[in-house]
TIDREN-988242 format. One record per residue (C-alpha): residue in three letters; residue number from 1; x, y, z. Coordinates in nm, 2 decimals, always signed. Layout:
<atoms>
{resn->Ala	resi->NUM	u->X	v->Y	w->Z}
...
</atoms>
This chain:
<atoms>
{resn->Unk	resi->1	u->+1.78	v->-1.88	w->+0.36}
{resn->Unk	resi->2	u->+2.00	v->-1.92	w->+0.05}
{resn->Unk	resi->3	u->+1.69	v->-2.08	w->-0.14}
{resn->Unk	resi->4	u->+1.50	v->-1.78	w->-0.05}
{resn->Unk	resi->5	u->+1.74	v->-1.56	w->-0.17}
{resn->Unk	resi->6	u->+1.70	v->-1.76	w->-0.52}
{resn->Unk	resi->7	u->+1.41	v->-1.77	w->-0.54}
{resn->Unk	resi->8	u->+1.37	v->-1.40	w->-0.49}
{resn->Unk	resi->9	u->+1.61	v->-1.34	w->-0.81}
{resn->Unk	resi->10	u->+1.44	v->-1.57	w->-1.00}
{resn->Unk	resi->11	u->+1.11	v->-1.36	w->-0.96}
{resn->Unk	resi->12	u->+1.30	v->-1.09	w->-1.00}
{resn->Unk	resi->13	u->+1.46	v->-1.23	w->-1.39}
{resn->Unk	resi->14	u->+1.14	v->-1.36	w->-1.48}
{resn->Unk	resi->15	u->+0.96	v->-1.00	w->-1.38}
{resn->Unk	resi->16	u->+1.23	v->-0.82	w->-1.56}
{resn->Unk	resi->17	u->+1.21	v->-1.07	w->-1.87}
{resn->Unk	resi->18	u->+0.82	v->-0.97	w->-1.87}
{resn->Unk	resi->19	u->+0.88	v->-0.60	w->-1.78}
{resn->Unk	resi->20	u->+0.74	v->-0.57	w->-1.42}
{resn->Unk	resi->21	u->+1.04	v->-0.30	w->-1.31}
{resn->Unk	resi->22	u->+0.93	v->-0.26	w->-1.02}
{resn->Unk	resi->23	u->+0.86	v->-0.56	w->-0.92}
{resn->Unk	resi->24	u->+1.17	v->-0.69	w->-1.05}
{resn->Unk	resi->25	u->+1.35	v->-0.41	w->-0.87}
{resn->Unk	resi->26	u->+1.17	v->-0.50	w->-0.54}
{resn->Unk	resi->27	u->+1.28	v->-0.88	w->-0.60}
{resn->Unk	resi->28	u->+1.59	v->-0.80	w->-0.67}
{resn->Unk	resi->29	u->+1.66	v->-0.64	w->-0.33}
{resn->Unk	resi->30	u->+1.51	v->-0.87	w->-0.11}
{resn->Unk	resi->31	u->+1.74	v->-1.12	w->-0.31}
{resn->Unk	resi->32	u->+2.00	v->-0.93	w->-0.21}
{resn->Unk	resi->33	u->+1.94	v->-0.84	w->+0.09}
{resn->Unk	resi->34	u->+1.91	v->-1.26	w->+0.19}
{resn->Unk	resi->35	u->+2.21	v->-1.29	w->+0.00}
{resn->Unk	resi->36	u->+2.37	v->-1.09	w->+0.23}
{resn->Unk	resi->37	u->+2.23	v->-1.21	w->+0.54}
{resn->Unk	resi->38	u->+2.30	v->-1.55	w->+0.43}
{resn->Unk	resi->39	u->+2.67	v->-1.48	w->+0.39}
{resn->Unk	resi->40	u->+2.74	v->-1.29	w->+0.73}
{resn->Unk	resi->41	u->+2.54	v->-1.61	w->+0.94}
{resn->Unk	resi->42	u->+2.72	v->-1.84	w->+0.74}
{resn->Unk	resi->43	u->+3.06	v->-1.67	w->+0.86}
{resn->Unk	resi->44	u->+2.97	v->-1.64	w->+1.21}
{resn->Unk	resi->45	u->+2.88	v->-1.98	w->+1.21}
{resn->Unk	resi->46	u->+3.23	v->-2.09	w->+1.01}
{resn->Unk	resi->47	u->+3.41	v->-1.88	w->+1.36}
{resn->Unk	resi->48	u->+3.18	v->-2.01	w->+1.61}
{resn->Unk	resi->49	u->+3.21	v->-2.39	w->+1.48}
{resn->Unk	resi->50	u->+3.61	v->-2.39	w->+1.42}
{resn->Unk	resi->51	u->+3.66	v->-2.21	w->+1.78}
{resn->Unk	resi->52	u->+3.40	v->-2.43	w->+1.97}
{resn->Unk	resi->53	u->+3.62	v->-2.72	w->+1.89}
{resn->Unk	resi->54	u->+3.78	v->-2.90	w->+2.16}
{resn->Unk	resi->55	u->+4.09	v->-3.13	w->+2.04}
{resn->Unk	resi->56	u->+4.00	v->-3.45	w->+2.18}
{resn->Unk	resi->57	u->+4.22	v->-3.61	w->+2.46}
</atoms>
């Protein structure tokens, strides 16, 4: 997901480089948006996989 999300802000440089606003715009919220989404799986996953731990015996 964290390659889409870079791939959506590359569109989004090269758009605004080339002056495409909105599609740049549109890019660049999507990026975002993935960024985000990333972030707050990546998290839950950090507190799922350090409490799921059992100490072995």
């Amino acid at each position: 997901m964290l390659s889409w999300a870079i791939a959506f802000l590359v569109i989004a440089i090269i758009a605004g480089v080339l002056g495409f606003g909105g599609i740049a715009g549109t890019a660049a919220g999507i990026a975002k948006i993935l960024f985000f989404v990333f972030l707050v799986i990546f998290v839950i996953s950090l507190f799922f996989g350090w409490r799921g731990r059992t100490p072995p015996v």
